[in-house]
C-alpha positions as CSV (number, residue, x, y, z in Angstrom):
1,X,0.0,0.0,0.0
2,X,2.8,2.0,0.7
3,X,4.7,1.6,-2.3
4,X,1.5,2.2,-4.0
5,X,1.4,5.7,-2.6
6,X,4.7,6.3,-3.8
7,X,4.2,5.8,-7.2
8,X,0.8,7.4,-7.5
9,X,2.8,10.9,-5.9
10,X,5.7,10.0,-9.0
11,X,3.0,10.1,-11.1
12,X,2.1,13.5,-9.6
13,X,5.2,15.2,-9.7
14,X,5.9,13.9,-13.8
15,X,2.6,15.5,-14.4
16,X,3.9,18.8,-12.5
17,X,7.4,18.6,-14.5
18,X,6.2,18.1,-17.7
19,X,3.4,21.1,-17.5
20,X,6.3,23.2,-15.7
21,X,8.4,22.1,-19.1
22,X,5.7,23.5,-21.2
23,X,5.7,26.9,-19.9
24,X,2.3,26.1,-17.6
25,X,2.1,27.7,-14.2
26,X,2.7,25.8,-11.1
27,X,0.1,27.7,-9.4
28,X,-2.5,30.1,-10.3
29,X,-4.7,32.6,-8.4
30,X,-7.9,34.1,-9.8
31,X,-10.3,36.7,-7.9
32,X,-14.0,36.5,-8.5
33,X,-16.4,39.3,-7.3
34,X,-19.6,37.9,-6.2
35,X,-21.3,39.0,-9.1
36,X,-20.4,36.7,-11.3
37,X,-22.9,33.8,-11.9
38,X,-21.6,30.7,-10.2
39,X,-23.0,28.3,-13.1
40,X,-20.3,30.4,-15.1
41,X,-17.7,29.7,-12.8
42,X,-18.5,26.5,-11.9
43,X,-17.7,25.2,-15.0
44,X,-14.4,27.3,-16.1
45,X,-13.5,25.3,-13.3
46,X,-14.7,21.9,-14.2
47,X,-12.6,22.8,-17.2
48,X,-9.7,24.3,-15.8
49,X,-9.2,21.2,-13.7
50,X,-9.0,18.7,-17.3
51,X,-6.8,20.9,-19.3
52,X,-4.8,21.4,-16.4
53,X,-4.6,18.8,-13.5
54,X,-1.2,19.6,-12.2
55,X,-1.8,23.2,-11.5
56,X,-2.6,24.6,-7.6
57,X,-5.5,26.8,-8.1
58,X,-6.7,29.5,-5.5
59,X,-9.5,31.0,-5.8
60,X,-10.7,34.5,-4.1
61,X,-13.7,36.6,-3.7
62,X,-13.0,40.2,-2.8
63,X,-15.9,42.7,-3.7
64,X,-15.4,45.8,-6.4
65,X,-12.3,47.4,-6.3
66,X,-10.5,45.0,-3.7
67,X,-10.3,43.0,-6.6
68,X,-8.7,45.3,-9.3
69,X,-6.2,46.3,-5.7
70,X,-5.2,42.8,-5.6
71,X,-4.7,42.5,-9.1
72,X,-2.5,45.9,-9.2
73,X,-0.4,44.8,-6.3
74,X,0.1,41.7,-8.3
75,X,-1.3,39.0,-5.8
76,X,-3.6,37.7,-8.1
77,X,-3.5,36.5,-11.8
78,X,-7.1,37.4,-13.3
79,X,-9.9,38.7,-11.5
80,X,-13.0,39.2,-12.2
81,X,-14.9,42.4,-11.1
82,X,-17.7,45.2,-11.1
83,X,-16.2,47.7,-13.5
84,X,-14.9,50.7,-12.2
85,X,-15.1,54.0,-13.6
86,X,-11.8,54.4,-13.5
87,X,-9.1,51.4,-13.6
88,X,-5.4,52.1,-12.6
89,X,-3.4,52.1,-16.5
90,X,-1.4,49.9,-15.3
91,X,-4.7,47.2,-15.3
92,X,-5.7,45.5,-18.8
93,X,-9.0,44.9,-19.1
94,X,-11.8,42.8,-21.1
95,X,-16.0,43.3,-21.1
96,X,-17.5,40.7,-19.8
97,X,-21.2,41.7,-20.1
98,X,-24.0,42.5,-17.3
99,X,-25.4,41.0,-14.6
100,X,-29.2,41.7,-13.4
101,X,-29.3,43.9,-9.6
102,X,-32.8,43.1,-8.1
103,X,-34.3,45.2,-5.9
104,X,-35.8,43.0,-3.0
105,X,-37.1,42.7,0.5
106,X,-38.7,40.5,2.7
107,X,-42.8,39.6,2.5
108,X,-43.7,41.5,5.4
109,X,-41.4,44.6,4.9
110,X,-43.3,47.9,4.4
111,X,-42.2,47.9,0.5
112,X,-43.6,44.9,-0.2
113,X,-47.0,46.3,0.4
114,X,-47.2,49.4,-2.4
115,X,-45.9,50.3,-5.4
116,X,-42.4,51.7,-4.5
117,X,-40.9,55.5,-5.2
118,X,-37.5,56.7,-4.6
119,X,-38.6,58.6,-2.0
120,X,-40.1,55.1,-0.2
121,X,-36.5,53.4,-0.7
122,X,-34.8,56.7,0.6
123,X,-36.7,56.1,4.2
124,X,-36.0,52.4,5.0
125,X,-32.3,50.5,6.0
126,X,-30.6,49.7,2.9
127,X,-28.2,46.9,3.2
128,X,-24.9,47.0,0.9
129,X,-21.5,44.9,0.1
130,X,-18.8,46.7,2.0
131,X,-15.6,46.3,0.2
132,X,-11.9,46.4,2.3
133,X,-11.4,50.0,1.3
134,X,-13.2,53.6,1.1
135,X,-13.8,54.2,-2.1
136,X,-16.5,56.1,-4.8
137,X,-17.5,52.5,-6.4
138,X,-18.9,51.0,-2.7
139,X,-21.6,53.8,-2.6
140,X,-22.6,54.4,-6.2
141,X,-25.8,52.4,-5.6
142,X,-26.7,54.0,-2.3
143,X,-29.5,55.3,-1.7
144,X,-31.3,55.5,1.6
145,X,-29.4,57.2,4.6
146,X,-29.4,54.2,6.9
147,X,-27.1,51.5,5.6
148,X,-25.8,48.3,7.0
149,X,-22.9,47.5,4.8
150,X,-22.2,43.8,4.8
151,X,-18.9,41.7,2.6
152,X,-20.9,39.3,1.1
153,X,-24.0,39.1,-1.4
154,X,-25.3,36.1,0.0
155,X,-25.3,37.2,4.0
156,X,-27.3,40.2,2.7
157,X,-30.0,37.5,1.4
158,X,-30.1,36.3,4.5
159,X,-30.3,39.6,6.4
160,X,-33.0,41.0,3.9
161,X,-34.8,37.7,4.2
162,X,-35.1,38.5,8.4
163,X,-36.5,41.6,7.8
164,X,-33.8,44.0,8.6
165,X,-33.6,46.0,5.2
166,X,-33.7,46.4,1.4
167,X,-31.1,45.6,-0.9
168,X,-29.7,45.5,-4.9
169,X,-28.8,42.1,-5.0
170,X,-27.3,40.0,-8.2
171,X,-30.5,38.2,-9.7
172,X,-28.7,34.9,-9.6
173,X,-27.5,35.3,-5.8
174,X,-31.1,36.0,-5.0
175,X,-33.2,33.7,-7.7
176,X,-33.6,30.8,-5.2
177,X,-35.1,33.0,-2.1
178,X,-37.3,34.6,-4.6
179,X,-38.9,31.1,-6.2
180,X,-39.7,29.9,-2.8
181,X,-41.2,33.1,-1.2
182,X,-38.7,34.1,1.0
183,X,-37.9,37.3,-0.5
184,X,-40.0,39.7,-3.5
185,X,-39.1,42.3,-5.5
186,X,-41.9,44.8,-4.9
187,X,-43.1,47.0,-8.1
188,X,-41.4,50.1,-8.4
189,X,-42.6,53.6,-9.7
190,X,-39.9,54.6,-11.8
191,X,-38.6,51.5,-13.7
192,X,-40.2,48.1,-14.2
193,X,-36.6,46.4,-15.7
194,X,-33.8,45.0,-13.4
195,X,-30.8,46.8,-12.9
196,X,-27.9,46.1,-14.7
197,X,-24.3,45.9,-13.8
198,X,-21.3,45.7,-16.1
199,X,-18.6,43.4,-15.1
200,X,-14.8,42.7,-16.9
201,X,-11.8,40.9,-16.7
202,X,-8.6,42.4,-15.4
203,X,-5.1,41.7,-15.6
204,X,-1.5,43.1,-14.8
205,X,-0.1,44.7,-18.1
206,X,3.3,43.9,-16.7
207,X,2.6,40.2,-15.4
208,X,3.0,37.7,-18.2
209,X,0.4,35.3,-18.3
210,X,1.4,31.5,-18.2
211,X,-0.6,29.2,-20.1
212,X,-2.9,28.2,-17.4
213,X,-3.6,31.7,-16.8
214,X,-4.2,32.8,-20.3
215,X,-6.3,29.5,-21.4
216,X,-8.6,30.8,-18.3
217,X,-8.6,34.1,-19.5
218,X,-9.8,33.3,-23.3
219,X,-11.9,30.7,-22.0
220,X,-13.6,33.5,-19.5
221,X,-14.0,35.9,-22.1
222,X,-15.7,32.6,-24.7
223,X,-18.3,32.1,-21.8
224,X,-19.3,35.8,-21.1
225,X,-21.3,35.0,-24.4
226,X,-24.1,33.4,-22.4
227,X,-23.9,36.6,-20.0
228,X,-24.4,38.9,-23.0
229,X,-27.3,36.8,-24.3
């Protein structure tokens, strides 16, 4: 059994050499901002993990701009982000498409029971990401002048779905909550369309790209079809 183990970890480290021989990373970190649709990612990964078995994959999820910092201060190899309006020059950068905000609440909140102005969303507790950092890009969608601010999507769901505020929250975060009651989007007076946010790939203009990296990077950009559709 032993001996068995052995040999299975030669295998391993052949596999490891020979990618290393073809210029492939030996590891690879990539940075993924909540508001990219996990279906998407699930299966760059699935993948990823064929083409290339050998490589040590770590995989992030800062919010906004934390990830575009990361990137900059070249600790990550790709990430994937809301788009700023204004990335450092020394960032590369592809569109990726745009993902659906919904506005939602629970069934018993207040906004759930009328057809809803700015003025209503102004007066309740708004709940929103928080990223690492002060910045512009963390209060562009701010609206109401109490705010919980929260670093992660998905505890949001579950704070909104206790009744302790409103929130923009990627549609595909929030579809499940939604189909089984737990949370509604209540009719709104101004706009009867989901909100859209852009999102893009980013890279290090000055950080070469092995082939791991850039086979995730073409493959990321491939996908985003499905995201424009």
């Amino acid at each position: 059994a032993e001996a068995r183990v052995i040999l299975e970890r030669c295998e391993h480290f052949r596999g490891v050499a020979k990618s290393l021989g073809e210029g492939v990373e030996s590891r690879l970190v990539l940075a993924v901002d909540e508001l990219y649709p996990l279906d998407l990612l699930g299966a760059l990964m699935d993948e990823f993990s064929r083409r290339f078995p050998s490589v040590e994959l770590e995989l992030l999820f800062p919010l906004m701009e934390d990830v575009s910092r990361m990137v900059l201060e070249e600790r990550v190899d790709l990430g994937i982000m809301w788009r700023q309006e204004i990335l450092p020059s020394a960032l590369n950068f592809h569109a990726l498409g745009w993902v659906p905000l919904k506005i939602v609440c629970a069934p018993e909140h207040e906004l759930a029971r009328q057809r809803v102005g700015w003025e209503e969303l102004k007066r309740y507790r708004q709940l929103m990401v928080a990223t690492r950092n002060d910045s512009e890009e963390k209060v562009r969608l701010r609206l109401a002048a109490d705010v919980w601010w929260v670093e992660s999507h998905w505890v949001i769901v579950e704070l909104v779905q206790r009744n302790l505020g409103w929130a923009f929250v990627p549609g595909h975060v929030v579809a499940s909550a939604l189909n089984n009651g737990y949370l509604v989007s209540p009719a709104l007076e101004f706009d009867d369309q989901d909100w859209p946010v852009a999102l893009e790939l980013i890279w290090h203009k000055q950080r070469p790209l092995g082939k791991a990296a850039a086979w995730l990077k073409e493959a990321a950009i491939t996908a985003a079809q499905s995201i424009r559709s």
